[in-house]
DRENSE-679015 format. One record per residue (C-alpha): residue number from 1; x, y, z. Coordinates in steps of 0.5 Angstrom, whole numbers. Example, Ala and Ser with C-alpha at 12.3 -4.5 7.8 and 13.67 -1.06 7.14 Angstrom:
k;xx;yy;zz
1;25;-9;16
2;27;-2;14
This chain:
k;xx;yy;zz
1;-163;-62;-8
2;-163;-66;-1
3;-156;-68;3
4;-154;-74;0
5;-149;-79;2
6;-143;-76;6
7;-144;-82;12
8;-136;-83;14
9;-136;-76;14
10;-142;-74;18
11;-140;-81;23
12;-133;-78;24
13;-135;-70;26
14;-141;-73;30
15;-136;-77;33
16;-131;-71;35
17;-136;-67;37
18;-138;-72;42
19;-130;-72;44
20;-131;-65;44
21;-137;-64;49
22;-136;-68;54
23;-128;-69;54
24;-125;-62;51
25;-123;-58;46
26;-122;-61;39
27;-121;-58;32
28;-123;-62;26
29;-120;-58;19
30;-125;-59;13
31;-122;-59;6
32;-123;-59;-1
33;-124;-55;-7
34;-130;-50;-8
35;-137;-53;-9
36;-135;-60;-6
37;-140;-59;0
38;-136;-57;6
39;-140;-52;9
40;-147;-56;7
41;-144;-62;11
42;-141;-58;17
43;-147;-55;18
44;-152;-62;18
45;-147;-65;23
46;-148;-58;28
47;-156;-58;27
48;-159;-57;33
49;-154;-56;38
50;-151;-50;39
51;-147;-47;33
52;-144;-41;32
53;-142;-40;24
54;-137;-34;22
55;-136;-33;15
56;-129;-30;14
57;-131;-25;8
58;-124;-21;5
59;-126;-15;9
60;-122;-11;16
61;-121;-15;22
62;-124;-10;26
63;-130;-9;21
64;-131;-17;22
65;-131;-17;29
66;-136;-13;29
67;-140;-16;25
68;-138;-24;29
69;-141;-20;35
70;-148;-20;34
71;-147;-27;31
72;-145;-29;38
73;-150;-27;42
74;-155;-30;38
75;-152;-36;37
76;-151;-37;44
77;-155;-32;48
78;-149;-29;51
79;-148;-21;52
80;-140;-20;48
81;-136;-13;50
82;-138;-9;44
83;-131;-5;44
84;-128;-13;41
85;-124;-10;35
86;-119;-16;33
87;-120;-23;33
88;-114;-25;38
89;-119;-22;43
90;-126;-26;41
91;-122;-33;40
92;-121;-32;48
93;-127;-29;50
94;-130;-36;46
95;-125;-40;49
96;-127;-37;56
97;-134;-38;55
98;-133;-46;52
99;-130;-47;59
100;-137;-46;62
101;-141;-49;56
102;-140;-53;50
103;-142;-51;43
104;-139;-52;37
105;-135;-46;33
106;-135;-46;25
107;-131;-42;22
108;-131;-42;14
109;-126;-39;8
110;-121;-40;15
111;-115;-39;10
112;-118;-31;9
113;-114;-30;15
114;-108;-31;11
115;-110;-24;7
116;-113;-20;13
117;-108;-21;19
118;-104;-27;19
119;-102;-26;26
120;-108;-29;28
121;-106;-35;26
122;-101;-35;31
123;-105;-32;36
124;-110;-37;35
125;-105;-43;36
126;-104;-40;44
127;-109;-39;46
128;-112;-45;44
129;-106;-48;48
130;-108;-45;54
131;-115;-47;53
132;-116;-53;50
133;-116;-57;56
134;-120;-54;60
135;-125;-52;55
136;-131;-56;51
137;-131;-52;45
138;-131;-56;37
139;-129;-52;33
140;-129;-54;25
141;-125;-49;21
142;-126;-50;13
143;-122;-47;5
144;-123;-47;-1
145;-116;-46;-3
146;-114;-52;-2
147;-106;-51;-3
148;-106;-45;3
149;-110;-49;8
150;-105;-55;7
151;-99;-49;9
152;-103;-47;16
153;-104;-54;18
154;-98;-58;15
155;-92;-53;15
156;-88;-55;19
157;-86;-47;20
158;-94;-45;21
159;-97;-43;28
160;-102;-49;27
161;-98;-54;25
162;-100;-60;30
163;-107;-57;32
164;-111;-61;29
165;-114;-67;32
166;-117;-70;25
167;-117;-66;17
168;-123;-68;13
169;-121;-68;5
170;-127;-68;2
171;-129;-71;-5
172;-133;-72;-10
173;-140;-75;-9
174;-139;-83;-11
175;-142;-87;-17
176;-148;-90;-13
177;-150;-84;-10
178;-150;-80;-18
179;-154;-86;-19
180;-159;-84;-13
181;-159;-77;-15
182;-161;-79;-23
183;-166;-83;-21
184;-169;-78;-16
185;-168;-73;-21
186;-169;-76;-27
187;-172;-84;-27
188;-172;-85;-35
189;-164;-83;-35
190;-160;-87;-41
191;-153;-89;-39
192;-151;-83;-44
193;-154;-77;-39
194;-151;-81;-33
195;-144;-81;-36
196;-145;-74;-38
197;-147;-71;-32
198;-140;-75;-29
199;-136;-72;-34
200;-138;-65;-34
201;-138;-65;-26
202;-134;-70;-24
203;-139;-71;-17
204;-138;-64;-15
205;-145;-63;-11
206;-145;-55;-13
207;-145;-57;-20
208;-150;-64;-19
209;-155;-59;-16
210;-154;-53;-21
211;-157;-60;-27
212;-162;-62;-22
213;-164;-55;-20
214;-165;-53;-27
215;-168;-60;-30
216;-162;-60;-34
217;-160;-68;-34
218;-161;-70;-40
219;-155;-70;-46
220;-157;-64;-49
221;-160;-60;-44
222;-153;-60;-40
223;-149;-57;-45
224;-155;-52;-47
225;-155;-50;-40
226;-148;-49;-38
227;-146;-46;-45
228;-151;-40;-46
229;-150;-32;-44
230;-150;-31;-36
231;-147;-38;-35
232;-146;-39;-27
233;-140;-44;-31
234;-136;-39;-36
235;-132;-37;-31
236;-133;-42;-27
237;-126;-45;-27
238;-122;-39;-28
239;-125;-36;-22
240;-122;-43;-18
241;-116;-43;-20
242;-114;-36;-20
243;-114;-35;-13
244;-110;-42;-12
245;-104;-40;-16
246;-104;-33;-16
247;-100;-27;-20
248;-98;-32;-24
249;-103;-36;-26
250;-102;-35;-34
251;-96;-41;-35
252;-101;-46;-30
253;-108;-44;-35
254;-103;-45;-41
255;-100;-51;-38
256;-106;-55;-37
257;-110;-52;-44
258;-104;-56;-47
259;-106;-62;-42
260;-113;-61;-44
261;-112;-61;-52
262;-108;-68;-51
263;-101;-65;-50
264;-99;-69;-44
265;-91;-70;-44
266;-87;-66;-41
267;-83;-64;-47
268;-89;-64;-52
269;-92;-60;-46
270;-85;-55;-46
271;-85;-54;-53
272;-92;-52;-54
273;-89;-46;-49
274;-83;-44;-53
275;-79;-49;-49
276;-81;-46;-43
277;-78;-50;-37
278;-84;-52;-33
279;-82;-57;-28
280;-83;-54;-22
281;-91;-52;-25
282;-92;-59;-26
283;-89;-60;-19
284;-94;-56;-16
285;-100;-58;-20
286;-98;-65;-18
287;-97;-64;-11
288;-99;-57;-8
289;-106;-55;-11
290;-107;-63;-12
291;-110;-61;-19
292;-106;-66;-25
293;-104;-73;-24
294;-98;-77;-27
295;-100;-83;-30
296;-95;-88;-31
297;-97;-95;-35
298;-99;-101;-30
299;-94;-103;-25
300;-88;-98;-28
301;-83;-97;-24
302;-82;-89;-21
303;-76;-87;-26
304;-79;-89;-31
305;-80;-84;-37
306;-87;-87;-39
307;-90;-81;-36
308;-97;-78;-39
309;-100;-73;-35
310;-107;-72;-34
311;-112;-66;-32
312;-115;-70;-25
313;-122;-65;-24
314;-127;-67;-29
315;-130;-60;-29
316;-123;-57;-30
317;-122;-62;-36
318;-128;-60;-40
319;-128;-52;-37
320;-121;-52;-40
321;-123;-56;-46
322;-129;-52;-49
323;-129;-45;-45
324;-121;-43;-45
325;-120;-47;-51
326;-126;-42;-55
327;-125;-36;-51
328;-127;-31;-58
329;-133;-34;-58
330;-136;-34;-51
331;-132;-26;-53
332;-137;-24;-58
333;-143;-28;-54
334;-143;-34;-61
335;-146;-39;-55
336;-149;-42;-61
337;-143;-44;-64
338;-140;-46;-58
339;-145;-50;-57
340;-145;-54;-63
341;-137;-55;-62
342;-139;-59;-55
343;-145;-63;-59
344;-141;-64;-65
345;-135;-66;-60
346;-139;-70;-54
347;-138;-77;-57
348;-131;-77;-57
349;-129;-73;-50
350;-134;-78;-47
351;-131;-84;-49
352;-125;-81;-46
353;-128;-81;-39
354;-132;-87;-40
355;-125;-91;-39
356;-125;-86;-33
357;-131;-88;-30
358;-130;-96;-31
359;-123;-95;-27
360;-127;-91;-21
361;-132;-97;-22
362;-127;-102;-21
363;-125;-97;-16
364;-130;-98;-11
365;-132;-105;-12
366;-125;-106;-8
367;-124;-113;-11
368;-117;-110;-14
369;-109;-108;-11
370;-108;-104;-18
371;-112;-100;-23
372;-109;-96;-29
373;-107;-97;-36
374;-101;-100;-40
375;-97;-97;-46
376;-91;-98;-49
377;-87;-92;-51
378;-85;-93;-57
379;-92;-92;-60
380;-99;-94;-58
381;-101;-100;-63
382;-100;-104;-56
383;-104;-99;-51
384;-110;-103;-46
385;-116;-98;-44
386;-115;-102;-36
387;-111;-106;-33
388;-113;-108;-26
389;-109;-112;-21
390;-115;-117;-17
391;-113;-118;-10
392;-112;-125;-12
393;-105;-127;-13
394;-104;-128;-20
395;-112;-126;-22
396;-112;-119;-27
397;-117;-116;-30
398;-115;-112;-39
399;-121;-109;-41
400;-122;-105;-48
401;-127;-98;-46
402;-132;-96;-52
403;-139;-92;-52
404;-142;-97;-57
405;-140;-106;-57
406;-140;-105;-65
407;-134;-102;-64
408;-130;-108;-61
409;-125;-112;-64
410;-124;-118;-61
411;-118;-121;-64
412;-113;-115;-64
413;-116;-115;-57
414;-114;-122;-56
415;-107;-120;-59
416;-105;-114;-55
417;-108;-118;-48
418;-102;-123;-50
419;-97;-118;-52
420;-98;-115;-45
421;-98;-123;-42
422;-91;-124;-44
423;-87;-117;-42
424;-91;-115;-36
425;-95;-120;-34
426;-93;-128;-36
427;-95;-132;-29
428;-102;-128;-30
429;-109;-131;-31
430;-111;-125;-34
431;-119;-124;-36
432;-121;-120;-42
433;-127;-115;-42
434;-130;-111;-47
435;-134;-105;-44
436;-138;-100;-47
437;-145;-95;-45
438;-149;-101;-44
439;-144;-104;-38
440;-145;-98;-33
């Protein structure tokens, strides 16, 4: 698959390595959960300029060393001291050598110093000081586990806090560009197979290019191809999230299966535990590994108790959905029988992330100040799909979401669209739209 997209990203690191080359040092940190494309982008920034690329792989510092060294002469034609063994010592013979040339220094999986040796970080963090002035190096480092690559750079307490002069989080591909790759890749594409390629990868670029790849990008053929023996996605979402949480994994996947299966209160979520206290789990879900969100109806306040929580990761949502959720049958190899659940199921979870993927249209037109939904507490005979805040004083937009326009009902549309004028919104002109397959 070609590089798409990733021009306000592409634009800032040319620019930090103008900065870099003809002024001194910088360093840029690239963030973002596995498969989103950082490695990719990073590389088409440096491409024909003198680059030098270490991969921190979890192995010896000293056997990593010596596998850098080799690396370095090539990339740069330059002799390196053979007998280097530690880290500490190849940064400053690097910076030593930025201080008579410029190049860039890409270091990926940076966060992996954190199991080898995490002196190196403060090791780093002074020679950097004594150099970076002096010297013309661009040096990009880039994680995957997003919530230890927050800690080196934005604790307080850590060596590197306050050393990086940009921090790129890097997200999903945009809807436009998964309309330019199914046109590229599949130019009959039905509104069906676009929404499918949305919900099961939610943009992620790695997962976009495994479907286009294979020429996998029709409804069907998706679900086939990620539900059979030798799947690269079976193991997909307990292979990203263990390394993120760690021993204690087991009462953050039970928490978000709860979540996935329409559990989404707190005391439903706890009760469905045992009456496990999980509020510090939710508190770092939300804000440390970036993974759920909270969502409240339109314009609730902070405190209020109207809270549903929600999983963000379109992967994660259906990887917890189907693969965690039917476990025992991936088990004994019946992929024929989860295959028919997905299927049988497709219509329903995909009707759910249409209401998704109109909220991120709506999003990306830039034309409003608030997007969300809107419930009342007691009950849901009243709950709106969207209800989105113009930029326009007074101007709002309440739209109903299904898959097929036969399924709308205008009237009690109408009916919920002035309830919620009365007690939310009385000096709105408020426009009702009825969205389905046929409006992406």
């Amino acid at each position: 698959m070609k590089f798409y997209n990733r021009v306000a990203e592409l634009a800032e690191l040319k620019r930090i390595q103008d900065l870099s080359f003809n002024d001194h040092s910088r360093l840029t940190v690239v963030t973002g959960r596995r498969r989103i494309g950082k490695t990719s982008l990073i590389m088409k920034s440096v491409e024909g300029l003198p680059t030098v690329y270490f991969f921190v792989g979890r192995k010896n510092e000293a056997t990593l060393c010596s596998e850098f060294i080799p690396v370095i002469a090539k990339s740069l034609n330059a002799f390196v001291p053979a007998e280097i063994r530690t880290f500490r010592s190849l940064f400053q013979y690097l910076m030593e050598l930025a201080s008579g040339r410029a190049f860039n220094l890409v270091i990926d999986e940076f966060q992996e110093f954190h199991n080898i040796n995490p002196s190196v970080y403060s090791d780093m963090q002074h020679i950097w000081d004594a150099y970076r002035k002096k010297s013309k190096m661009n040096l990009i480092v880039s994680g995957s586990v997003y919530s230890l690559m927050q800690k080196i750079f934005q604790d307080k307490k850590e060596p590197l806090f306050g050393r990086a002069d940009n921090i790129i989080k890097l997200t999903p591909f945009d809807l436009s560009t998964l309309k330019e790759i199914m046109h590229d890749h599949r130019p009959e594409y039905t509104h069906d197979d676009l929404l499918a390629l949305y919900s099961i990868t939610g943009g992620v670029p790695k997962y976009v290019e495994l479907f286009c790849d294979n020429k996998m990008l029709s409804v069907d053929k998706m679900i086939s191809f990620m539900v059979r023996e030798n799947s690269p996605f079976t193991d997909e979402g307990k292979n990203l999230l263990i390394e993120e949480f760690g021993k204690n994994y087991a009462t953050y996947f039970s928490i978000l299966s709860a979540i996935s299966g329409g559990i989404n209160t707190q005391p439903a979520i706890e009760a469905a535990l045992g009456d496990k206290n999980i509020g510090g789990q939710i508190k770092r879900l939300i804000e440390d590994y970036h993974i759920i969100f909270r969502q409240r109806p339109i314009l609730a306040k902070e405190g209020s108790q109207a809270v549903r929580y929600e999983i963000q990761d379109h992967f994660l949502r259906f990887w917890f959905n189907y693969f965690d959720r039917h476990r025992s049958l991936i088990e004994i190899k019946n992929f024929s029988a989860l295959e028919a659940i997905v299927k049988s199921d497709y219509p329903t979870y995909s009707g759910i992330m249409l209401e998704r993927y109109f909220k991120q249209q709506l999003t990306e037109s830039f034309q409003y100040r608030a997007i969300g939904s809107w419930w009342e507490l007691k009950g849901h005979q009243n709950e709106i799909d969207i209800v989105a805040l113009k930029l326009e004083k007074n101007q709002a937009v309440a739209a109903e979401v299904k898959r097929q326009k036969k399924n709308f009902k205008p009237e009690l549309f109408a009916e919920k669209v002035e309830h919620l004028k009365q007690k939310l919104l009385p000096r709105y002109h408020i426009e009702k739209r009825y969205l389905s397959l046929d409006d992406m």
